[in-house]
BALOVEX-969710 format. One line per field, with one value per atom (N, C-alpha, C): z, x, y; atom name; residue in three letters; residue number from 1. Coordinates in nm, 3 decimals, always signed. Example, Ala and Ser with C-alpha at 12.3 -4.5 7.8 and 13.67 -1.06 7.14 Angstrom:
<sites>
c3: c(+0.780 | +0.780 | +0.780 | +0.708 | +0.714 | +0.787);
c1: c(+1.319 | +1.230 | +1.320 | +1.285 | +1.367 | +1.290);
c2: c(-0.569 | -0.450 | -0.330 | -0.225 | -0.106 | +0.003);
site: c(N | CA | C | N | CA | C);
code: c(ALA | ALA | ALA | SER | SER | SER);
pos: c(1 | 1 | 1 | 2 | 2 | 2);
</sites>
This chain:
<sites>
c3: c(+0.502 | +0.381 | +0.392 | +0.458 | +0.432 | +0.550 | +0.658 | +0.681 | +0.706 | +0.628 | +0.566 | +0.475 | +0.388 | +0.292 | +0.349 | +0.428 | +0.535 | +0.580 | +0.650 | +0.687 | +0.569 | +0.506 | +0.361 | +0.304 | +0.307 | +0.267 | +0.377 | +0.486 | +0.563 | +0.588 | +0.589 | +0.567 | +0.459 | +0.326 | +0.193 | +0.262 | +0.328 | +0.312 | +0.452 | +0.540 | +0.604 | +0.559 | +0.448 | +0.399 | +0.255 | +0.227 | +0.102 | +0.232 | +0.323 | +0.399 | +0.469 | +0.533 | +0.578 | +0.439 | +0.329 | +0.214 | +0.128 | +0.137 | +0.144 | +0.227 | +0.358 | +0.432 | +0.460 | +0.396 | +0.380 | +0.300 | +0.145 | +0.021 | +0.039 | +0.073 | +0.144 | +0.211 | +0.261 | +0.377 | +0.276 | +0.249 | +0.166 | +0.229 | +0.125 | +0.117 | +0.182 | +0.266 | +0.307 | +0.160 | +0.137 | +0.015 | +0.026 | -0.009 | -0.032 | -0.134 | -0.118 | -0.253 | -0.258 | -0.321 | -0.339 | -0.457 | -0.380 | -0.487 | -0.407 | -0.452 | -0.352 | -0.349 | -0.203 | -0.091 | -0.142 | -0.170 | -0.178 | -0.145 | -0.133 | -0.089 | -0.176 | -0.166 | -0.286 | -0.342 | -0.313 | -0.392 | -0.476 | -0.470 | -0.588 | -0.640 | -0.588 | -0.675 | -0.751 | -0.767 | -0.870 | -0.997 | -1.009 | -1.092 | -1.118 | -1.125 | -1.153 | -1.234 | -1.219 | -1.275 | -1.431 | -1.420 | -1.581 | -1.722 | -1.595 | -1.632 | -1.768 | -1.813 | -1.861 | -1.797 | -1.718 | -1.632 | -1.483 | -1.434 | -1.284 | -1.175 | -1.119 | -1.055 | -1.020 | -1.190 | -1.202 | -1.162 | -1.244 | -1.180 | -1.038 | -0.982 | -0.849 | -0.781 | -0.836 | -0.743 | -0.720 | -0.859 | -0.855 | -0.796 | -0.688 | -0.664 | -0.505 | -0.471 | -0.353 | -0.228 | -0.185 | -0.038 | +0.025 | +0.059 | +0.177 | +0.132 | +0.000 | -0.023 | +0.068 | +0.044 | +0.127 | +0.262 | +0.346 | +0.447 | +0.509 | +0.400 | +0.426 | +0.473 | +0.570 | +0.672 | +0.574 | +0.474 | +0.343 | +0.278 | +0.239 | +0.136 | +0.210 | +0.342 | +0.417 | +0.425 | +0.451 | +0.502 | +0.408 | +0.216 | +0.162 | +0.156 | +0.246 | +0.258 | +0.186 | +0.188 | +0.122 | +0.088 | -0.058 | -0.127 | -0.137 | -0.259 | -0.306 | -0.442 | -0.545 | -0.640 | -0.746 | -0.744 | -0.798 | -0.932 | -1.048 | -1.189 | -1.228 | -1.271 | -1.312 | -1.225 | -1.117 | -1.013 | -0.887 | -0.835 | -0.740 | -0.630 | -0.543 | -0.423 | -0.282 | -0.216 | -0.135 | -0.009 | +0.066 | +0.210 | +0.315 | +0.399 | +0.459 | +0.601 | +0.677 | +0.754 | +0.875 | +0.895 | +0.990 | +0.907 | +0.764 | +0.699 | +0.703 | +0.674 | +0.684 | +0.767 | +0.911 | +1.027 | +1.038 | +0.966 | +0.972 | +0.898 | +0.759 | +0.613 | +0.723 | +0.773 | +0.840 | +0.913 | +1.025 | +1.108 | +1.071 | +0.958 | +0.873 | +0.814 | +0.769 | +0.679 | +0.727 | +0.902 | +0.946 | +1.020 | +1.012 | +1.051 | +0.914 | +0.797 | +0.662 | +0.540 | +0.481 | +0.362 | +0.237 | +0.220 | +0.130 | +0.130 | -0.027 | -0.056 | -0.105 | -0.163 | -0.225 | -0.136 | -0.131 | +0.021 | -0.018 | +0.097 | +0.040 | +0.173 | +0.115 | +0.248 | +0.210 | +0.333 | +0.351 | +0.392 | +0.331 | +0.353 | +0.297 | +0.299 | +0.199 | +0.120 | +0.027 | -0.086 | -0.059 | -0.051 | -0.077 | -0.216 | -0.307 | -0.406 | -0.454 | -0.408 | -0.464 | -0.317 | -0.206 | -0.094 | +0.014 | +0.042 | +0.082 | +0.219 | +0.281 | +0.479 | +0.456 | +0.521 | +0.570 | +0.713 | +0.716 | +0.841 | +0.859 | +0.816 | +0.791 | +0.695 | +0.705 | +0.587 | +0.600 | +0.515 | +0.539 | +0.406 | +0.403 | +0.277 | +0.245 | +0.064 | -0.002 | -0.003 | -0.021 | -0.056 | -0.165);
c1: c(-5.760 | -5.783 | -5.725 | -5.602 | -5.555 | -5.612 | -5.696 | -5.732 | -5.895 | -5.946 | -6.065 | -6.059 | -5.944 | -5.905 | -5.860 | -5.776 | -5.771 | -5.880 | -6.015 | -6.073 | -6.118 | -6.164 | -6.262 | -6.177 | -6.058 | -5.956 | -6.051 | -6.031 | -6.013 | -6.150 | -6.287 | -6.387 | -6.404 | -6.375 | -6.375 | -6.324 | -6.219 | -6.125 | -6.201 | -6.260 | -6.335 | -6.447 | -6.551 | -6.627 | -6.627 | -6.521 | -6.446 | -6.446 | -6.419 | -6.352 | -6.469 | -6.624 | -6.696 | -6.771 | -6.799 | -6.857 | -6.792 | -6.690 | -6.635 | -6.633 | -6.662 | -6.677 | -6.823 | -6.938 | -7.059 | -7.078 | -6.986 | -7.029 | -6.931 | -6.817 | -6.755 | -6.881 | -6.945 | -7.044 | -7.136 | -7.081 | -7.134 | -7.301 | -7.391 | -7.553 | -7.556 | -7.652 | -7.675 | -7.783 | -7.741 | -7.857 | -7.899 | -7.996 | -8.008 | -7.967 | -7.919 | -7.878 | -7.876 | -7.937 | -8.010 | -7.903 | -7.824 | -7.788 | -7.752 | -7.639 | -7.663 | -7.481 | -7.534 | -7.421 | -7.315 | -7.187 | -7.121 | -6.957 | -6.870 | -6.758 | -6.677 | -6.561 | -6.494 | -6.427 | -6.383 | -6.311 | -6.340 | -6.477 | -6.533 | -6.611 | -6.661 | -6.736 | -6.648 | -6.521 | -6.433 | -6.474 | -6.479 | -6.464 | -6.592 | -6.699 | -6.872 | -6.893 | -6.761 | -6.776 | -6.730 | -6.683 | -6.672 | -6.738 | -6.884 | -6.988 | -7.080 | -7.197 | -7.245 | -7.374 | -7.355 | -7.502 | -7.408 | -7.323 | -7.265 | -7.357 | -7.438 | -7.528 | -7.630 | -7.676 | -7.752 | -7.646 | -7.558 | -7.429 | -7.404 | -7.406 | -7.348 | -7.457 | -7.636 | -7.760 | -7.715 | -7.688 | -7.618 | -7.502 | -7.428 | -7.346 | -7.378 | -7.328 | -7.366 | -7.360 | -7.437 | -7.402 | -7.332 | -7.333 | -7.223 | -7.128 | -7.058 | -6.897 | -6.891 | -6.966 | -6.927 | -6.958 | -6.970 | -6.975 | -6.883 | -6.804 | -6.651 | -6.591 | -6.471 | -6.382 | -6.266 | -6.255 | -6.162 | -6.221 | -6.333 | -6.386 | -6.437 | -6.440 | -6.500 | -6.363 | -6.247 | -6.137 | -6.109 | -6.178 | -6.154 | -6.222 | -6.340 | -6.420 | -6.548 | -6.648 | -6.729 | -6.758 | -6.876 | -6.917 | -7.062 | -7.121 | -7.225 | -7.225 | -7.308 | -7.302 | -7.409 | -7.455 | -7.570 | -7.565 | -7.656 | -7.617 | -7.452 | -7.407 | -7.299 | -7.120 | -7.197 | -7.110 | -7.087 | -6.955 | -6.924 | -6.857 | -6.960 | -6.881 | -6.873 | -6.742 | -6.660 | -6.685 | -6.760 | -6.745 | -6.601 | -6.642 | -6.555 | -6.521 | -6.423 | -6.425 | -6.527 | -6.605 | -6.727 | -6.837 | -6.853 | -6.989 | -6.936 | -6.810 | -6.793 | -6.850 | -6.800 | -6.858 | -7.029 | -7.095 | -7.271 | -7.262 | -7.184 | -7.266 | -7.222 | -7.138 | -7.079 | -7.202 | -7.213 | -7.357 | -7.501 | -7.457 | -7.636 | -7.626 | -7.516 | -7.533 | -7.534 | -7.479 | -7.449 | -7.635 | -7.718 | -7.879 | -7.935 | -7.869 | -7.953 | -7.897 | -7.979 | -7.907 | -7.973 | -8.027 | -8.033 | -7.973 | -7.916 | -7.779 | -7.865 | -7.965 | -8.045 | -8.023 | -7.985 | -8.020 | -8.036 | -8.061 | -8.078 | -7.994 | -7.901 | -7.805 | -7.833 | -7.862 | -7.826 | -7.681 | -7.613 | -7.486 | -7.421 | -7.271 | -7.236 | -7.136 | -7.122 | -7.040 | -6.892 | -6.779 | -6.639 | -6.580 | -6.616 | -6.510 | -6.584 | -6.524 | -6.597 | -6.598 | -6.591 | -6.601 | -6.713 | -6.787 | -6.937 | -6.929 | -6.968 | -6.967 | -7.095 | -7.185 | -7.309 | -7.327 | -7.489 | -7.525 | -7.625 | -7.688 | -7.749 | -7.778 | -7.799 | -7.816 | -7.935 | -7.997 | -8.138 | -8.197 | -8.234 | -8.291 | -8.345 | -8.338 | -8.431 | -8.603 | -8.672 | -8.799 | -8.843);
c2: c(-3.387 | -3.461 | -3.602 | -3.636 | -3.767 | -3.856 | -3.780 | -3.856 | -3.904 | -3.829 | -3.873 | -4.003 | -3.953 | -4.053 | -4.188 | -4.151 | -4.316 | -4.366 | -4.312 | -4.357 | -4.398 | -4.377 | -4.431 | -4.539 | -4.569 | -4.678 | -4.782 | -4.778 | -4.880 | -4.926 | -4.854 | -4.851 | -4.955 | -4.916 | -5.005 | -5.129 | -5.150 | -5.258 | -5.376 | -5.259 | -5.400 | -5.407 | -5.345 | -5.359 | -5.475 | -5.518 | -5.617 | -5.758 | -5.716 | -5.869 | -5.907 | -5.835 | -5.871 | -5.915 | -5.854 | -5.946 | -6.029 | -6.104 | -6.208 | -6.297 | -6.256 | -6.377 | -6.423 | -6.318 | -6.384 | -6.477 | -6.405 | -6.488 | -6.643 | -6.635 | -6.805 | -6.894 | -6.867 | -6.906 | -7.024 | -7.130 | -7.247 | -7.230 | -7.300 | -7.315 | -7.438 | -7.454 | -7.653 | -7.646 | -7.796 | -7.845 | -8.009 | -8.062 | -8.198 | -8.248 | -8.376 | -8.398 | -8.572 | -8.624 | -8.749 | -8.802 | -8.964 | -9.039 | -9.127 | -9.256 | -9.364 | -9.362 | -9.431 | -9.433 | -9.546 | -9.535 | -9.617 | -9.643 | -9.687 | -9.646 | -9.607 | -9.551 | -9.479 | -9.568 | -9.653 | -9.741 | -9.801 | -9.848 | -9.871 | -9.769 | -9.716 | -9.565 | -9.498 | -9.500 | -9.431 | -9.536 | -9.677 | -9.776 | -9.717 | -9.665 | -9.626 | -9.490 | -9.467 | -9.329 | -9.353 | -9.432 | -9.437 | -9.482 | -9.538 | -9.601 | -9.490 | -9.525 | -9.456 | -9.358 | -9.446 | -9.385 | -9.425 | -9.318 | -9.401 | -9.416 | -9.322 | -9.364 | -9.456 | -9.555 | -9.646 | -9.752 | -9.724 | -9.865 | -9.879 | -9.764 | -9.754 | -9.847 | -9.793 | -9.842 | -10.005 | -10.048 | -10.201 | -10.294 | -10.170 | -10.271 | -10.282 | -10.381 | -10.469 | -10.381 | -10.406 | -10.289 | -10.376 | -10.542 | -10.561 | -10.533 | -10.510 | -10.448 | -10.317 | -10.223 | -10.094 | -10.110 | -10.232 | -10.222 | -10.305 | -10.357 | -10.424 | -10.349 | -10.391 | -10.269 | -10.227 | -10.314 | -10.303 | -10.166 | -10.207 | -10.099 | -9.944 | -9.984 | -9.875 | -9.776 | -9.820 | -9.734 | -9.676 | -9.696 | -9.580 | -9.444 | -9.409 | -9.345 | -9.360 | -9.280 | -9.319 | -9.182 | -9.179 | -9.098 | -9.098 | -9.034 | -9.007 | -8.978 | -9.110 | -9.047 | -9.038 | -8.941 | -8.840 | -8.793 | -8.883 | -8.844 | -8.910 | -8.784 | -8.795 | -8.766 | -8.733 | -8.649 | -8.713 | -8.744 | -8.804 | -8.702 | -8.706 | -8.630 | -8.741 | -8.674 | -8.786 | -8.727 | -8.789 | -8.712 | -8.719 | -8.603 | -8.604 | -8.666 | -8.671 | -8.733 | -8.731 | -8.691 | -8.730 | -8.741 | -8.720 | -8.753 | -8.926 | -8.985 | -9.103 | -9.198 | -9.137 | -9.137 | -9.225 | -9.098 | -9.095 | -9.251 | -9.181 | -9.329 | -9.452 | -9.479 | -9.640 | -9.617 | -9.539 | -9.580 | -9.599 | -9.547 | -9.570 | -9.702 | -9.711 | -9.832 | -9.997 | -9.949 | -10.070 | -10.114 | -10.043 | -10.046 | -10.060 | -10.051 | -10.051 | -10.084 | -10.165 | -10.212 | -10.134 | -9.983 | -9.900 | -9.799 | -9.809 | -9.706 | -9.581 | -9.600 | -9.480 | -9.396 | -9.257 | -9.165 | -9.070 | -8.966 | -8.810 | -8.746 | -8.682 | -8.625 | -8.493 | -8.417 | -8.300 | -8.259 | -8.152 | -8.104 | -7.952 | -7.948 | -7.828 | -7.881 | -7.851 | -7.891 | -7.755 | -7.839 | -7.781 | -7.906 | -7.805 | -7.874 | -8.006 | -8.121 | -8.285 | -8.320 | -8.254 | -8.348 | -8.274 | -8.346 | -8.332 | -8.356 | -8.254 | -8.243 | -8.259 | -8.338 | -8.358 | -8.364 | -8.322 | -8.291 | -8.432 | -8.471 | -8.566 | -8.691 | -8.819 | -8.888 | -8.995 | -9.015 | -9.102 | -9.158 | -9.274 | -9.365 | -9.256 | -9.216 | -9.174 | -9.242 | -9.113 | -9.192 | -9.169);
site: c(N | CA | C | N | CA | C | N | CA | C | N | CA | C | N | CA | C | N | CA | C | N | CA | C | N | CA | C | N | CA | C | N | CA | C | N | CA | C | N | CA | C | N | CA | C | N | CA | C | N | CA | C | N | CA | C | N | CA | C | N | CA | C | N | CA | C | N | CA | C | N | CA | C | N | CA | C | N | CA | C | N | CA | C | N | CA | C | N | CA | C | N | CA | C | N | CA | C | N | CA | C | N | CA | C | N | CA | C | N | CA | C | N | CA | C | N | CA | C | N | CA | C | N | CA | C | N | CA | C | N | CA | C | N | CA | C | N | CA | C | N | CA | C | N | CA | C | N | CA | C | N | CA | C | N | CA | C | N | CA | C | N | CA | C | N | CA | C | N | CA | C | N | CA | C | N | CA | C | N | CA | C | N | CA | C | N | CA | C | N | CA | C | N | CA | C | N | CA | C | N | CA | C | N | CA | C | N | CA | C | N | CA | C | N | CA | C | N | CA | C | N | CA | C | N | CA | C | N | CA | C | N | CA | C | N | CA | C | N | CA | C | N | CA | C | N | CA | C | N | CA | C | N | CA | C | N | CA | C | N | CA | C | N | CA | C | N | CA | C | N | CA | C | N | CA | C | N | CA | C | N | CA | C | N | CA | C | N | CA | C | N | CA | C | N | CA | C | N | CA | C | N | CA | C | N | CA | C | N | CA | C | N | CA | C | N | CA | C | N | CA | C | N | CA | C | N | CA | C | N | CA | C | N | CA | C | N | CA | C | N | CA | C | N | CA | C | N | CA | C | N | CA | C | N | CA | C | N | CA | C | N | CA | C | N | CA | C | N | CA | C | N | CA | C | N | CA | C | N | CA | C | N | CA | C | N | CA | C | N | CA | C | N | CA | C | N | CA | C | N | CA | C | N | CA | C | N | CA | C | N | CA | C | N | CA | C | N | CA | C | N | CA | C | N | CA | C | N | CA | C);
code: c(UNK | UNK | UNK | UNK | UNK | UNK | UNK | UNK | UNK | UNK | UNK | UNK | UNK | UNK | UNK | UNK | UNK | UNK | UNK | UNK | UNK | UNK | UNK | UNK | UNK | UNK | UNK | UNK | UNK | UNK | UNK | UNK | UNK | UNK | UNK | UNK | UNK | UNK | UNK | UNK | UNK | UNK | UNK | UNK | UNK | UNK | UNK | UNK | UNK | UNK | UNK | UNK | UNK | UNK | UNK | UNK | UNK | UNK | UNK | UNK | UNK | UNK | UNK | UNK | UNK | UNK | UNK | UNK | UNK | UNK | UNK | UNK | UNK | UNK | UNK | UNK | UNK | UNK | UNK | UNK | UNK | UNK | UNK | UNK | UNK | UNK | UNK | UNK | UNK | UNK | UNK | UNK | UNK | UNK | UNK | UNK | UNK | UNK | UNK | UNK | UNK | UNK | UNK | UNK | UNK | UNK | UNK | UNK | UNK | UNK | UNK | UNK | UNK | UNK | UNK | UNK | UNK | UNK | UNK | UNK | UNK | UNK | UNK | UNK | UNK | UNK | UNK | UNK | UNK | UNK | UNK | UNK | UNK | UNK | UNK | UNK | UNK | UNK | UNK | UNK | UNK | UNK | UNK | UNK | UNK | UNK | UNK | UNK | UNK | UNK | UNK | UNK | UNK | UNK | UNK | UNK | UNK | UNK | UNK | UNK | UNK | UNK | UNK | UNK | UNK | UNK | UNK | UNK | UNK | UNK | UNK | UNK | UNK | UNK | UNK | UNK | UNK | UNK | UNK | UNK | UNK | UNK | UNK | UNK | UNK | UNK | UNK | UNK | UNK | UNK | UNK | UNK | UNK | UNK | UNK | UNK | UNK | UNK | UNK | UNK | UNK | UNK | UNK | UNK | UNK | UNK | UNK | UNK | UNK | UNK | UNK | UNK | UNK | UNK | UNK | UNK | UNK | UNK | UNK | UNK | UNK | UNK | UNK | UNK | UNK | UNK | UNK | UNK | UNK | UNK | UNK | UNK | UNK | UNK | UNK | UNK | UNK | UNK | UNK | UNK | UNK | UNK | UNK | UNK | UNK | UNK | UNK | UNK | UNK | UNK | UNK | UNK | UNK | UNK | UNK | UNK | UNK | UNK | UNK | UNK | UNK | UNK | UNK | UNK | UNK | UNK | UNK | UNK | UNK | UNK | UNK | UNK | UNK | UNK | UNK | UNK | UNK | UNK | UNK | UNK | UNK | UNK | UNK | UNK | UNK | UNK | UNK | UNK | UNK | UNK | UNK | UNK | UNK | UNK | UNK | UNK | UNK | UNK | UNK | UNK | UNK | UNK | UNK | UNK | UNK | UNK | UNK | UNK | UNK | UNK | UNK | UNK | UNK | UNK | UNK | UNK | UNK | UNK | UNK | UNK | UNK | UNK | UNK | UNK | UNK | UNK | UNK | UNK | UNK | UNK | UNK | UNK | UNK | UNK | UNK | UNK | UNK | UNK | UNK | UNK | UNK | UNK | UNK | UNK | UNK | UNK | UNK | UNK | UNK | UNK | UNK | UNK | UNK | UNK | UNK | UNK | UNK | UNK | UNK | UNK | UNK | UNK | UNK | UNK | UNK | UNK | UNK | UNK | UNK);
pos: c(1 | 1 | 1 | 2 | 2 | 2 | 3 | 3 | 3 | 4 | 4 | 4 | 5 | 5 | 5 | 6 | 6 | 6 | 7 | 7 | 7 | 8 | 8 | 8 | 9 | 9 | 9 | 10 | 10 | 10 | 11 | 11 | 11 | 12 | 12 | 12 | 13 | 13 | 13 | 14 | 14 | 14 | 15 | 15 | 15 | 16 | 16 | 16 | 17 | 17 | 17 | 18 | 18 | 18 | 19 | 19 | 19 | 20 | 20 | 20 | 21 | 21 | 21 | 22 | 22 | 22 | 23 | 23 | 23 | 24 | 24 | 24 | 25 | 25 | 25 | 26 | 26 | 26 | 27 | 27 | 27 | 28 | 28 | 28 | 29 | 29 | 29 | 30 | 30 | 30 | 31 | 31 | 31 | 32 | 32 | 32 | 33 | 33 | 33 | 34 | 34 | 34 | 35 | 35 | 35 | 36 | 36 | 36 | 37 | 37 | 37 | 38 | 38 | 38 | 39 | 39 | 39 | 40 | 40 | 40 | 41 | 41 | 41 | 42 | 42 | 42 | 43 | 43 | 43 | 44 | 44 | 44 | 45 | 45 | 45 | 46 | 46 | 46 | 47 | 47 | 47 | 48 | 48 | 48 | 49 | 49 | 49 | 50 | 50 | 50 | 51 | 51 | 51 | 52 | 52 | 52 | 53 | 53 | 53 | 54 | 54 | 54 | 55 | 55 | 55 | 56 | 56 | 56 | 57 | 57 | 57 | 58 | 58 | 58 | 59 | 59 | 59 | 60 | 60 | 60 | 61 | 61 | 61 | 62 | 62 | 62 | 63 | 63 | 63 | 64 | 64 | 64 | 65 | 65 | 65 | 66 | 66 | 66 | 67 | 67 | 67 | 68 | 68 | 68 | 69 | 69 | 69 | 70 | 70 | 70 | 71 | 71 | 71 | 72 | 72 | 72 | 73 | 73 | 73 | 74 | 74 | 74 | 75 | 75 | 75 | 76 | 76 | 76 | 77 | 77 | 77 | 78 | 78 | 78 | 79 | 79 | 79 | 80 | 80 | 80 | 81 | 81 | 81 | 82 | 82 | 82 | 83 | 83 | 83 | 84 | 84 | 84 | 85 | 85 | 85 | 86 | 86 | 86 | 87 | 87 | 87 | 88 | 88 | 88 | 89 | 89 | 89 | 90 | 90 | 90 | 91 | 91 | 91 | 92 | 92 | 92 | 93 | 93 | 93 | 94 | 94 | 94 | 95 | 95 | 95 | 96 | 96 | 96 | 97 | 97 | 97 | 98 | 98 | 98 | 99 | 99 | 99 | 100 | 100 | 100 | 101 | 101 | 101 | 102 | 102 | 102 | 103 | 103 | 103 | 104 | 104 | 104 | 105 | 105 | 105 | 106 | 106 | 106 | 107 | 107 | 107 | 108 | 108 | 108 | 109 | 109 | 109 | 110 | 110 | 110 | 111 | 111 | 111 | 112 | 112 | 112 | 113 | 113 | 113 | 114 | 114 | 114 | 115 | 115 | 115 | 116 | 116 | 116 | 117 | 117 | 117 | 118 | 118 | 118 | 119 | 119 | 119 | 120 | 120 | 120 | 121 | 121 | 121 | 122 | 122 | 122 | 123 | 123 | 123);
</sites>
């Protein structure tokens, strides 16, 4: 009996930790808004429409080495997510071939900070 019962414990218990580590397993999604650096994209958020504000501000600021070393983001509607250190990476190399912030990045969302796999002018 007890050790039926053990087995069925431990059964359950790697059966809890293998479906938890499916459901952790973030979605890739697209997600379309415009590219800007965080330093000023915090100042956009307080906007009424931040995203329309954001479309408005200058892209050579975020391609200042000033404005760049605060990272850069994405901000979509109302919602600012901050990539992480190699989505940074991508936005500087995209941005230094292009002067449109509009984009559509593919990525996974942890929290407000956005790992992307890709980034490219919206169309």
């Amino acid at each position: 009996m007890k050790k039926s019962l053990l087995a069925g414990v431990a059964v359950l218990g790697l059966s809890m930790i293998v479906g938890y580590s499916y459901g952790a397993d973030a979605k890739s999604e697209k997600i379309t808004g415009v590219l800007i650096d965080q330093a000023c994209g915090k100042n956009q958020m307080s906007k009424d429409d931040p995203e329309a504000a954001a479309a408005k501000h200058p892209v050579g600021c975020a391609k200042k080495e000033s404005c760049a070393k605060s990272g850069y983001a994405i901000i979509s509607g109302k919602t600012m997510l901050k990539l992480d250190d190699a989505g940074n990476e991508k936005a500087k190399a995209y941005l230094k071939d292009s002067n449109i912030t509009k984009v559509t990045v593919e990525g996974t969302k942890d929290g407000d900070t956005l790992k992307i796999s890709s980034i490219e002018a919206a169309k």
